[in-house]
N, C-alpha and C positions, 0 to 999 in steps of 0.2 A: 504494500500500500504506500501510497505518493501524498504527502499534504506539504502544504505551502500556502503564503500569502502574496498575492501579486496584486499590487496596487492595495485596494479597497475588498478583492474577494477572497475568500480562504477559499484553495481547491482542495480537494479531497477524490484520489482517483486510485478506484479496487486494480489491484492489478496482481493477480495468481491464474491466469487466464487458465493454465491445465485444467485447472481443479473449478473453472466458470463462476472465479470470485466466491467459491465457497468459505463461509467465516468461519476462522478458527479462531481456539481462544484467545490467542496473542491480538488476533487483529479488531477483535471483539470491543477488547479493552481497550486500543489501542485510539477507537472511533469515541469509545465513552469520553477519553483524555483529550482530544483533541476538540469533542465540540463542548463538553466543560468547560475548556482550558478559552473557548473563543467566546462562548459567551458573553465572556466579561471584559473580553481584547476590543477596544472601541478601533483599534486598528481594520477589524474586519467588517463591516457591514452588510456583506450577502457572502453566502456559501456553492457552490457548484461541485457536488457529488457526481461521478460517472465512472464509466470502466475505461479499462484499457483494449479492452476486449470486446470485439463488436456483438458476438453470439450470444453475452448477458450481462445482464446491469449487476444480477448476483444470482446465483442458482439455490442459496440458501442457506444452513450453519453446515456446518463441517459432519455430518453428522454419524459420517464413519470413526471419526476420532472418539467422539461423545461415546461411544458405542465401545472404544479402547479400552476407555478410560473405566467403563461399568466393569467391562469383562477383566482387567486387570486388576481390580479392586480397589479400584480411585472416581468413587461412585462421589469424591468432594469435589475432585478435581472437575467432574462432569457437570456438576451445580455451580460452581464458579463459569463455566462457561455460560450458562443461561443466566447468570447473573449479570455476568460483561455482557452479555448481547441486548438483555432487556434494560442495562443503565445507559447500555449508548441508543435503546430506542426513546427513553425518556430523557438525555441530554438535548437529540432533537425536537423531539416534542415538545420540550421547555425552552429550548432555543429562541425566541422571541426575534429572532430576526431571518430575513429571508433566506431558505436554501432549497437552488433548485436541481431537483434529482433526474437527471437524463437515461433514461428508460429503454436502451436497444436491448432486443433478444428477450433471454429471460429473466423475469424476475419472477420467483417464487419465496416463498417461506421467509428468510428470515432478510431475503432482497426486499420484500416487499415490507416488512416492515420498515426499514428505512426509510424507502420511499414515502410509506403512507405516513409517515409521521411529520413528512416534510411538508413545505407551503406551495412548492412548482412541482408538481409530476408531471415530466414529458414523457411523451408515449409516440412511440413510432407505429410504421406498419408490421415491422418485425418484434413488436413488442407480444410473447406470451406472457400472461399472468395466471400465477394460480398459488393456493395455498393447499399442498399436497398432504399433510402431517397423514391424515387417517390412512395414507399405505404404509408409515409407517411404527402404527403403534403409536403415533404420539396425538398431537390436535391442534390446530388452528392457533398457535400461539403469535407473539409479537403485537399483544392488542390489538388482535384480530375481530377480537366480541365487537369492539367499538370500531373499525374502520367495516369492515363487512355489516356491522350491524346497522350500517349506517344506509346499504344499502333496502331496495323491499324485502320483506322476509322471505319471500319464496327464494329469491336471489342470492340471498345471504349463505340459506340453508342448503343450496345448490352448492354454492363455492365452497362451504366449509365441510359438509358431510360428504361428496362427491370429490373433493381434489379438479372439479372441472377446469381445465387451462381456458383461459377468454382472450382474447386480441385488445388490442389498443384502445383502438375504436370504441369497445366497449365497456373496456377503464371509464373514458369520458362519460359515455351515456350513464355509467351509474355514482360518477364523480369521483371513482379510482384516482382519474387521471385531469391535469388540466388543461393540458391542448396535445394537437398532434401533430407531430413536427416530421417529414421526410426522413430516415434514417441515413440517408448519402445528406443532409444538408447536419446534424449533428453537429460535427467537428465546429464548421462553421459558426453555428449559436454558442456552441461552446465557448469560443475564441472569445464570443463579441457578450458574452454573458461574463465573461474574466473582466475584459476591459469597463463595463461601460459600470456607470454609477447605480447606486442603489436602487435607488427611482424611476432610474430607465427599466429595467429586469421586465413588466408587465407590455412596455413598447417592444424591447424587443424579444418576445415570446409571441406575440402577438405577428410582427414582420415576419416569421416564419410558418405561423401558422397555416395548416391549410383541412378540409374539408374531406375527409376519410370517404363519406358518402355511411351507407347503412351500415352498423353494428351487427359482427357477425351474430351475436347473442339475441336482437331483436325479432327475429324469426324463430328463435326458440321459446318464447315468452307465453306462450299458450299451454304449453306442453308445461315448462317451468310451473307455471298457477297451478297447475294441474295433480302434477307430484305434490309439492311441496308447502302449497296456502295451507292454511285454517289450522285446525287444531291437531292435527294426524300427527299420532308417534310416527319413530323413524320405520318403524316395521308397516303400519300402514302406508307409507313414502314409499319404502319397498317395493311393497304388494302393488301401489296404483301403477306405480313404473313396468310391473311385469305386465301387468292387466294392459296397458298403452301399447307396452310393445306386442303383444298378442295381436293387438289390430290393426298395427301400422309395423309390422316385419320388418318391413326394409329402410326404418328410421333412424339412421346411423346415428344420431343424437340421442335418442333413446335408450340404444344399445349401447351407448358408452356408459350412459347411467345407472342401466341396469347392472351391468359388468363392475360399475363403481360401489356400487351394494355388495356387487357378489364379493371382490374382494379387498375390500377395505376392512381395516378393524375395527370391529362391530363396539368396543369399548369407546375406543377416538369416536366414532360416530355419534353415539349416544351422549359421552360428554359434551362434544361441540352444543348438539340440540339443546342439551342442560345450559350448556354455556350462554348461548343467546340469551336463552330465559332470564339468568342473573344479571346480564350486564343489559340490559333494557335502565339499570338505573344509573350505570354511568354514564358520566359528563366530562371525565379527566381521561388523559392515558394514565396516569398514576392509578388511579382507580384497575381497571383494566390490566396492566403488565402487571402490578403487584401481586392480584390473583391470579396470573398466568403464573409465577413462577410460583407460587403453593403448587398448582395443577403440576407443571413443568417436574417438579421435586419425588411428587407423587406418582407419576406417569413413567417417569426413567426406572423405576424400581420395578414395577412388573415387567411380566416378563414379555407381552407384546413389543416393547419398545427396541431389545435385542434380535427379539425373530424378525419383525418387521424390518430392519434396517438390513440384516443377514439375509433376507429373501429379495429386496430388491437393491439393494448395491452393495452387496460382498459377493455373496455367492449368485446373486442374478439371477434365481430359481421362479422368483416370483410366485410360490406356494409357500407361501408364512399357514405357519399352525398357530392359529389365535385361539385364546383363552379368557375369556367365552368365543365360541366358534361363531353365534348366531345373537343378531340385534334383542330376539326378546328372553334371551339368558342374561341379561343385564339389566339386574333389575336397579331400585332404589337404593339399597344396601351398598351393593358394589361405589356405586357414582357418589355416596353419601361421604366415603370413604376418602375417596381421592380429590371430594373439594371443604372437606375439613381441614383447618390449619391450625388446630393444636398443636402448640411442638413445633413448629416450624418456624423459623426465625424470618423476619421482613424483609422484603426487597432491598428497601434502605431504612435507617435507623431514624 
């Protein structure tokens, strides 16, 4: 990772390009310090985050290391790292002054956290977004409750219990995102978002903006209400997605969702849906990340959290044996469990 101050802007530019800007712990922390350390730098007046790397803005935390660190029996060292990721999603979110996160490729999980914490999301054409946790045993974390939940709730429940990837395009439609900029003109906004003043930043996001046309997600929105409104547990979301795809076979949008049931972990599922419900009363990221990392603390100790990461990026099997196997084996008890925080020390003090 790259930081600097040139003129008036602090940059800030991911660069592990192998590993698609995956956060480790070093750099975790390292983001915490650095927009801590600027907050209160009047030298800096706006921020410009992005990669080095065209293919993602960040692909998410490290999460094969995390995954090390359990199995080696440095289940502290693995809490420290969710700890540096969600103090540096809260140094931005408290940040009080403009930083804008430039969106090529992908961002996922603990990418998107950054981003959404920030004030400018730029979003390209080659922008995936998604917040994948439930393939891996874990859940929607990074004050996720509150940036998805900000979206409709069918919407929300889409993104967070499904891992669905969405396009750029339709970051903006649901306010992901704040404009949509060309991915070959980047560099360019980049340059000219280093140089210009603070004030300028909304002109010139604006001078590059351009008009995507329809969201690939808005053709889904029928189907979306359909699963996921009203009051239905995750097992009725289930069952109406089988039922849909029965009658529309060859709905390759369906079919991804129904596959997203089939092998997601039925625990991450459950909790996210819990999850919504509690943070309906946040209004802070403080609020929000504080209870992600109870969840977070709680979540890396079963044992979903090892097989899940083991089945799709160790061994690449993609047959994780989840515990409970099935959405309505998970009951109140279970979930009671892992969002109690007795015993658990605070985010921050």
């Amino acid at each position: 990772m790259h930081y600097d101050i040139v003129g008036a802007t602090g940059v800030v530019t991911l660069k592990r390009p192998d590993a698609l800007n995956a956060l480790n712990k070093d750099m975790v922390w390292s983001l915490h310090e650095i927009f801590t350390r600027w907050k209160n730098d009047p030298a800096v007046g706006h921020v410009v985050l992005s990669s080095s790397c065209s293919r993602a803005f960040c692909a998410g935390g490290d999460i094969r290391e995390v995954r090390e660190f359990i199995l080696t029996g440095n289940s502290h060292v693995a809490e420290q790292f969710f700890k540096g990721e969600y103090l540096a999603n809260l140094a931005i979110a408290e940040f009080n002054k403009p930083i804008v996160v430039l969106c090529n490729g992908l961002v996922m999980g603990g990418g998107a956290g950054l981003a959404q914490h920030s004030s400018h999301v730029i979003m390209t054409e080659t922008t995936k977004f998604a917040m994948p946790e439930i393939k891996i045993g874990l859940f929607p974390d990074v004050g996720a409750s509150l940036f998805l939940g900000r979206c409709p709730a069918p919407v929300a429940r889409l993104l967070g219990m499904t891992g669905c990837i969405i396009d750029g395009a339709s970051c903006v439609m649901l306010g992901l995102g704040s404009a949509m900029v060309l991915s070959r003109n980047i560099k360019s906004l980049k340059q000219a978002l280093i140089r210009c003043k603070t004030d300028e930043i909304d002109k010139i996001i604006a001078s590059y903006q351009y008009d995507p046309g329809l969201p690939d997600l808005s053709q889904h929105m029928n189907s979306i209400s359909a699963i996921f409104a009203g009051e239905k547990t995750p097992e009725g979301m289930q069952e109406r997605a089988q039922d849909l795809l029965c009658s529309r076979p060859n709905d390759a949008f369906l079919k991804k969702i129904v596959t997203a049931f089939a092998e997601g972990c039925p625990f991450s599922v459950k909790l996210f849906w819990r999850l919504l419900q509690v943070a309906e009363s946040f209004t802070t990221a403080d609020a929000a990340i504080s209870l992600d990392y109870c969840l977070a603390r709680r979540m890396i100790r079963r044992p979903d959290f090892v097989e899940g990461v083991r089945a799709l990026l160790v061994d690449k099997d993609k047959a994780p044996t989840w515990s409970p196997n099935r959405l309505d084996l998970v009951n109140n008890d279970l979930l009671e469990e892992v969002f109690n925080e007795d015993g658990l020390p605070p985010l921050r003090l």
